[in-house]
Steps between C-alpha positions, in 0.01 A plus 500: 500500500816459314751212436490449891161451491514301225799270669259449806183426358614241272752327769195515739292315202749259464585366841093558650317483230211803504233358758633768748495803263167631502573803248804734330492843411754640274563835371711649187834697592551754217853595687656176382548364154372124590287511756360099516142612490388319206731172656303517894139543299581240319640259743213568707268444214649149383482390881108546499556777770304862496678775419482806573657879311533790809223652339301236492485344843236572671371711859338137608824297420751812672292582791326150565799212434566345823868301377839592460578710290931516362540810285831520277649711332177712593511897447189635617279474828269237583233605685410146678811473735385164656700212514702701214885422500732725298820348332732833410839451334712684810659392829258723662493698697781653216320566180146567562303577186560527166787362244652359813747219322573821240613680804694233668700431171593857487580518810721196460359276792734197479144288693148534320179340621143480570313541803128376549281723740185569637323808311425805653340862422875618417676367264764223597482576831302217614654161748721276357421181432847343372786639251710303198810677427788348229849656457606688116767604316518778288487588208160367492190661296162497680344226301810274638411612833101450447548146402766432817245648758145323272589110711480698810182623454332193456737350832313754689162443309586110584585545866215722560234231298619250749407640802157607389456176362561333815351743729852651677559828621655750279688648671628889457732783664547849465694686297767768639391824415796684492670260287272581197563634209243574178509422112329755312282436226692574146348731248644589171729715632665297725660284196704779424900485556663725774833569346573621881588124575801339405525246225442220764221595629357578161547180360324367747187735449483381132505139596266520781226674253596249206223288365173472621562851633533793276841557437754787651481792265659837424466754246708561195498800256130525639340122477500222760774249457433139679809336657458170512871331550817702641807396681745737694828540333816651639551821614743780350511857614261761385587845521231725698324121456229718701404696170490173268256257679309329217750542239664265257850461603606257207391185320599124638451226210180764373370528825459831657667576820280771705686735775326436838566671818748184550592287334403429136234349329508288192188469309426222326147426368265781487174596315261848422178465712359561119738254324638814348840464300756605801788758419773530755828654454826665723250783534147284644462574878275269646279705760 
């Protein structure tokens, strides 16, 4: 699924060919606004191989396929668990689950990666088979990061071919349980702003759920504002700052500047979840 799965079945294509791939099985994801679908299908499609909608597939193929199986940028359980390698966009054992690269960025890990296991009943808990990691910088939105971390999925996918190919051991070890943490899955919610965090952090939220994600979001004078750029701008005192999170402090060449628990946050592009004309003045309070 997803650019990542796009990047890795059409690198595979290129440098093997598509004598090994005996089938893909793709799935829409409406949580993202481009979401490669239509681009794997029809990759598959033009390379004469069969293809395959989550849906679709069926109990014979899941139950009875005897080959590897790589699943990336997968989001729900697959029932056949044989021979079935999981690539997951974490340094596991940090990160298992969901949105794991969203968290990360948030979280402002200076080293992202990707670690290739072996599947297991719980999620992401399974042996690892080898890890890719690559150093960033911020400020960095997530589809920066996506396309940083998209060359080491198919390095894993590469390293792993080879040894099936040639009949070596894949080797695996296990992961250190009490050095794991978990990703939760995001719903609608979740996109929402926490004025609690300081401008910082908060400017890293809206990045890390920039495009294909959904967009961080508050509320203003009742409708849902998406914030989709915002830098942090110097600090001045508020009084009883407590009392005016949210608030418009003053303008900065037209932008808004928003009152956060610290810091300050200047707004700069911004749109109505409705593409409703947007009225803010000294007296909006973003909540």
């Amino acid at each position: 699924m997803n650019s990542k799965g796009l990047f890795v079945l059409s690198s595979f294509i290129k440098k093997y060919g598509v004598s090994d791939i005996e089938f893909v099985v793709s799935e829409r994801n409406l949580k993202i606004e481009d979401d490669c679908y239509n681009e794997i299908k029809n990759i598959a499609l033009e390379n004469n191989l069969v293809f395959y909608n989550r849906k679709e597939i069926s109990v014979i193929v899941e139950r009875g396929f005897k080959g590897y199986k790589f699943a990336i940028g997968w989001r729900w359980l697959i029932e056949n668990q044989d021979n079935l390698i999981v690539f997951h966009d974490s340094l596991l054992p940090k990160y298992r689950g969901f949105a794991p690269l969203v968290n990360a960025l948030i979280n402002e890990e200076m080293k992202v990666g990707v670690t290739a296991l072996h599947a297991t009943k719980d999620y992401d808990a399974g042996d690892i088979i080898d890890q890719k990691s690559i150093e960033i910088q911020y400020p960095i939105k997530i589809k920066e990061a996506i396309e940083y971390i998209q060359p080491l999925y198919f390095s894993l996918v590469d390293n792993i071919f080879y040894k099936i190919k040639n009949k070596i051991k894949i080797e695996s070890s296990k992961q250190i349980e009490n050095e794991a943490t978990f990703s939760l899955w995001l719903d609608e919610q979740d996109y929402f702003i926490d004025w609690s965090w300081p401008a910082y952090k908060i400017k890293r939220f809206i990045d890390s759920v920039s495009y294909p994600y959904g967009n961080a979001r508050a509320y203003l004078n009742g409708e849902v504002i998406l914030f989709k750029e915002a830098d942090v701008f110097e600090d001045v005192n508020i009084e009883h700052r407590e009392r005016h999170i949210g608030k418009i402090v003053f303008y900065r060449n037209e932008y808004p500047v928003i009152v956060c628990d610290s810091g300050l946050l200047l707004l700069k592009e911004f749109t109505s979840e409705n593409s409703n004309p947007i009225k803010i003045n000294f007296r909006s309070r973003f909540l």
